[in-house]
N, C-alpha and C positions, 0 to 999 in steps of 0.2 A: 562454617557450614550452616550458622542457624538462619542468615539471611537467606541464603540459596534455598533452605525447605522450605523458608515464609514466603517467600518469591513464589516456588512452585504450588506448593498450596494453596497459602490467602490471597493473593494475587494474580491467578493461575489465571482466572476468568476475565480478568483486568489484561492482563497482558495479551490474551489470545484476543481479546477485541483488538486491540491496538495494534499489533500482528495484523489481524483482518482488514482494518480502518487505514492502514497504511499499504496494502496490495491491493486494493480496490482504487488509490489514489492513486496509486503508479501506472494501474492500469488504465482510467479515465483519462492521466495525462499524456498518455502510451497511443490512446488510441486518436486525441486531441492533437496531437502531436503528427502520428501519420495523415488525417484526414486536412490538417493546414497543408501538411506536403505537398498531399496531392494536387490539392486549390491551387498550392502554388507552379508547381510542373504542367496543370492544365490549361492554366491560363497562360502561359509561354508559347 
């Protein structure tokens, strides 16, 4: 259990970026991803 406090604690701020830093990436590639679609369905 000592890792899992040090995790939540001293790392708490580490983690919750990287949490952030990786839904924003999802999202850019979520929306990169629909807007090719589209180019591509409209130019058919």
């Amino acid at each position: 259990m000592m890792g899992y406090n040090y995790m939540m604690g001293g790392s708490g701020g580490t983690m919750m970026f990287f949490a952030w830093t990786t839904y924003l990436l999802v999202t850019v590639l979520l929306v990169l991803g629909i807007a090719a679609l589209w180019k591509y369905i409209n130019r058919k």
